[in-house]
C-alpha positions in Angstrom: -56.7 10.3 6.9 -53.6 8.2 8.0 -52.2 6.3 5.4 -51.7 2.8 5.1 -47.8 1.7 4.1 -47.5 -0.7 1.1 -44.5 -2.7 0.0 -44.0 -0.1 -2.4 -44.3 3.1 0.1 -41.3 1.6 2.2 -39.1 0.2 -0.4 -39.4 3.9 -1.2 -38.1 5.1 2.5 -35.2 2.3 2.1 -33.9 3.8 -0.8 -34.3 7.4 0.4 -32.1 5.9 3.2 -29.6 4.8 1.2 -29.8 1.1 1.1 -28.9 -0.7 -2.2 -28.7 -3.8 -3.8 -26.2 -6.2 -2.7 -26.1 -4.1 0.7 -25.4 -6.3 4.0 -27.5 -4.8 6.7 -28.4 -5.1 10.2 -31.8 -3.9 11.4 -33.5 -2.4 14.3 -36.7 -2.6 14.4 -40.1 -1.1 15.8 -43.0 -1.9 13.5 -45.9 0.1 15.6 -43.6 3.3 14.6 -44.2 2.4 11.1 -47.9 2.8 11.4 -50.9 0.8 9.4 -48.7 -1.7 6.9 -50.8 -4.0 4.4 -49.7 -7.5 4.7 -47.8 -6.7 8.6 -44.2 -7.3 9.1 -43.9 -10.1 5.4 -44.6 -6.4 4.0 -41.6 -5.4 5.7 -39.4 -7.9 5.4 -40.2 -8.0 1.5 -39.2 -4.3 0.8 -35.7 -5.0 2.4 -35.3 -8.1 -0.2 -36.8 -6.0 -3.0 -33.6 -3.9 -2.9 -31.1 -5.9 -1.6 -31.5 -8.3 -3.8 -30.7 -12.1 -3.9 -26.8 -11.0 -3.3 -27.8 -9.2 -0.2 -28.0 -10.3 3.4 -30.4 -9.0 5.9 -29.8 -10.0 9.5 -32.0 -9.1 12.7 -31.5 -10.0 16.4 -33.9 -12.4 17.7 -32.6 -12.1 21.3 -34.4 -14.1 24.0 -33.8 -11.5 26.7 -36.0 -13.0 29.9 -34.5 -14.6 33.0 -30.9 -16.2 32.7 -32.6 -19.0 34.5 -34.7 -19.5 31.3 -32.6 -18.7 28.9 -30.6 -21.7 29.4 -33.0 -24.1 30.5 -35.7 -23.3 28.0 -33.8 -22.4 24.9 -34.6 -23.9 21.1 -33.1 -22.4 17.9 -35.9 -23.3 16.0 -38.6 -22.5 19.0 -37.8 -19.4 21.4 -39.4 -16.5 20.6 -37.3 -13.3 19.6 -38.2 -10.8 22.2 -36.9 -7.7 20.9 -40.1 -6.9 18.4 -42.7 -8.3 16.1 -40.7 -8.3 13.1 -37.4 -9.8 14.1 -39.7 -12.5 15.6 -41.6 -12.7 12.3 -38.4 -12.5 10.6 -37.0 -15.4 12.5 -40.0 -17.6 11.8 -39.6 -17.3 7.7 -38.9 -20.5 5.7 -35.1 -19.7 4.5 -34.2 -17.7 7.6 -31.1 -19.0 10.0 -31.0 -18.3 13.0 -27.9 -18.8 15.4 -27.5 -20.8 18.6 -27.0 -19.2 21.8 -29.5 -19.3 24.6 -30.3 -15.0 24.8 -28.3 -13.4 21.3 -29.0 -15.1 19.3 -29.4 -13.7 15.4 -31.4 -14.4 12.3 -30.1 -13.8 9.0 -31.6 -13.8 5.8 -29.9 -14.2 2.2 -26.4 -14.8 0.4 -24.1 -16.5 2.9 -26.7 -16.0 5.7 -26.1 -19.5 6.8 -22.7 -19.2 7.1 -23.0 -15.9 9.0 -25.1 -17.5 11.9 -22.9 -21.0 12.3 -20.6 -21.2 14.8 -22.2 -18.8 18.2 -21.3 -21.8 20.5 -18.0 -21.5 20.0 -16.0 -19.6 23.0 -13.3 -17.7 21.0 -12.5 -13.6 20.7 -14.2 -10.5 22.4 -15.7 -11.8 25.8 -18.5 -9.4 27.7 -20.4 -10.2 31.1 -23.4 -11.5 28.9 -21.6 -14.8 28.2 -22.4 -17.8 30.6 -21.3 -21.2 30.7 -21.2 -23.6 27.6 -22.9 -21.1 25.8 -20.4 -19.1 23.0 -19.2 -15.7 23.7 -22.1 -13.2 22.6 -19.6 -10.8 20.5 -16.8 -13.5 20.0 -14.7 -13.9 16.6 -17.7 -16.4 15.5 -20.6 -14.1 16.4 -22.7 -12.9 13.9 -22.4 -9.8 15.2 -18.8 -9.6 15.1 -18.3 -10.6 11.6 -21.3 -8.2 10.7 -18.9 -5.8 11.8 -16.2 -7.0 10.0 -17.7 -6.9 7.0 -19.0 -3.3 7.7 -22.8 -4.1 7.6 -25.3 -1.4 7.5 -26.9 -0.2 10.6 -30.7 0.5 10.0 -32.6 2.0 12.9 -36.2 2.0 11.8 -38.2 3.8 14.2 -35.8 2.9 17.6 -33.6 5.1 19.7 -29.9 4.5 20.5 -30.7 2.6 23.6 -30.9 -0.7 21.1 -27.5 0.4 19.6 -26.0 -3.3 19.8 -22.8 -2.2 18.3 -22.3 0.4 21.1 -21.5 -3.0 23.4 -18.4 -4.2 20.9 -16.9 -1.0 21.3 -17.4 -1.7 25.4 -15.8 -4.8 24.7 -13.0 -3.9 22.5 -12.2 -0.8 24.8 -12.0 -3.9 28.0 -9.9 -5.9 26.1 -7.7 -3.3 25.7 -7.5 -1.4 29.2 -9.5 -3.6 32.2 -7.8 -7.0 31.2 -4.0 -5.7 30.9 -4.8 -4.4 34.2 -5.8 -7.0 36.0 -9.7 -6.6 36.3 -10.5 -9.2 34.3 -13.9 -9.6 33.6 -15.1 -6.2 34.6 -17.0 -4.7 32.0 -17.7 -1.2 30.9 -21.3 -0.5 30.7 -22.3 2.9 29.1 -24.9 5.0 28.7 -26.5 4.2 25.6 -28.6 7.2 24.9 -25.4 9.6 26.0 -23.4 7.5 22.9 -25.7 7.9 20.6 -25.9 11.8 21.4 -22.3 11.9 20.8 -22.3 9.9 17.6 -25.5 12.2 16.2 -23.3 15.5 16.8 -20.1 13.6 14.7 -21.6 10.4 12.5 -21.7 9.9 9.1 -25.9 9.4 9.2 -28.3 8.7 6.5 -31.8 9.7 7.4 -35.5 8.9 6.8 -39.0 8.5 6.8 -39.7 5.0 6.4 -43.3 4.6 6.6 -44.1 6.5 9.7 -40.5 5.6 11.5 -38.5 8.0 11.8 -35.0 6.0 10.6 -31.2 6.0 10.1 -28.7 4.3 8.6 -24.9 4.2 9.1 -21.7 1.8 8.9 -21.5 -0.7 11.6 -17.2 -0.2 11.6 -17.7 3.2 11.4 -20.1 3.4 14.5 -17.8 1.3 16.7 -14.3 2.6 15.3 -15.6 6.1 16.2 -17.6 5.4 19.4 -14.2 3.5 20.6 -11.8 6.5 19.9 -13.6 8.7 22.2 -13.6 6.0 24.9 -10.1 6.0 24.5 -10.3 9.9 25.1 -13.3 9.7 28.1 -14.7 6.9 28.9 -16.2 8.5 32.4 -18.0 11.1 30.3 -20.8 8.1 28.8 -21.6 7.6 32.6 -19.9 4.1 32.3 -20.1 1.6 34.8 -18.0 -1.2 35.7 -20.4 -4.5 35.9 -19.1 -7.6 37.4 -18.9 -10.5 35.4 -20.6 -14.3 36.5 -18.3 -16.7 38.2 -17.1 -18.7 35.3 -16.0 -15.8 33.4 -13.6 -14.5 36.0 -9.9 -15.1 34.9 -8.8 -15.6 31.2 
C-alpha cells in the first residue's frame, strides 16, 4: 500500500538531510517524485518553515522559461506563472512570498530578509551570461538573488531532480568567462557545459547530504562550495564537461 506523505513524514526527510533552523536554502523541486502528499505542495512548503524557522529564508526559482518573444512582452511579477514545477509556482503564489523582477529568472523567496533578497534583479551590474537581454537586469549579476544566495552560502536542496537543474553550475560558467573569454577578447561568448557530466564530477568529490524525502530521492549541499569546486576544475579542464561556446544577443556584445 503506497503511503501518503504528511507534513510530519517530510519535515522528517528534511532533517535527515540536514536542514536546520535558521538555515538559508535554495530548493529544487519535483513534487510528483514525492509521491501522494496530504494538503499538495502548502504541505510542502510548510515542513521547510517548520524547521527553518521564522529566522530562516527559503527561496525557489519561478523562472518563466517560454519564448524570449514572450518573456518580455508578457511578463508580470505578480502574474507569470513559474514554469519550472508545481511547487515553486505554488510557492510563488503564497501571501508573504516575494518574488523578483526579471522577465524569465526570476526568484521567489520566502522569510527573514526575503524581501530584501529579491529587490534589485533589474539592475545591470556584476557577472553577465548570454541569458541577459535588454533593459532586463543581468540574471546572475551582483543584485541577483542568486548571486547573493551564493554569497551567503545558501543550501542547495535537490528534492527529487537531477543535476541538469543545477542553477549554480551556470555562475561557475560565468565566473570561469569573466575570468578567461573576456580578457581575451571574446566578449560575450559563454561557456555552456554539460550539466549532467558536472554533476557526475561533483557526486565523485562533493560534500553531499542525502535522503529520502517523501518518495524523492534528495540532496543537500553548500551553494559556495558547489560553484568554488565545480570552478577549480574548469580552471583545470573545461573541455572535459563537453563545453560549448554560445554566442551572446546583440546588445550584450562588448563590455
Amino acid at each position: 500500500m503506497m503511503q501518503v506523505q504528511t507534513r510530519e513524514t517530510l519535515r522528517a526527510g528534511l532533517r535527515e538531510l540536514g536542514l536546520v533552523e535558521g538555515d538559508t536554502v535554495w530548493v529544487h523541486s519535483s513534487f510528483k517524485s514525492l509521491g501522494s502528499v496530504e494538503g499538495g505542495a502548502g504541505t510542502v512548503v510548510a515542513a521547510f518553515e517548520d524547521i527553518v524557522g521564522p529566522r530562516g529564508l527559503i527561496a525557489m526559482p519561478s523562472f518563466n522559461l517560454v519564448s524570449w518573444e514572450d518573456r518580455t512582452k508578457t511578463w508580470g511579477v505578480e502574474t507569470t506563472p513559474s514554469t519550472v514545477g508545481w511547487i515553486t509556482e505554488f510557492f510563488r503564489k503564497m501571501p508573504g512570498t516575494y518574488r523578483s523582477d526579471h522577465c524569465s529568472h526570476s526568484v521567489a523567496a520566502r522569510g527573514e530578509q526575503s524581501e530584501k533578497l529579491v529587490s534589485g534583479h533589474l539592475l545591470r551590474e556584476g557577472l553577465r551570461s548570454r541569458w541577459d537581454r535588454g533593459c532586463w537586469g543581468y540574471v546572475f549579476g551582483t543584485n541577483s538573488p542568486m548571486w547573493k544566495l551564493y554569497q551567503r552560502e545558501a543550501k542547495v536542496i535537490m528534492l527529487g531532480v537531477d543535476y541538469e537543474s543545477a542553477t549554480y553550475t551556470h555562475i561557475a560558467e560565468c565566473l570561469y568567462r569573466a575570468r578567461h573569454l573576456d580578457s581575451n577578447g571574446k566578449q560575450g561568448d559563454h561557456p555552456f557545459t554539460n550539466l549532467t557530466r558536472v554533476g557526475e564530477f561533483w557526486e565523485e568529490v562533493g560534500d553531499i547530504n542525502y535522503a529520502k524525502v517523501g518518495d524523492a530521492t534528495s540532496r543537500m549541499f553548500s551553494t559556495a562550495r558547489y560553484v568554488q569546486t565545480v570552478l577549480g576544475q574548469f580552471e583545470s579542464d573545461i573541455d572535459a564537461f563537453d563545453v560549448r561556446y554560445l554566442s551572446p544577443p546583440e546588445d550584450l556584445v562588448g563590455p
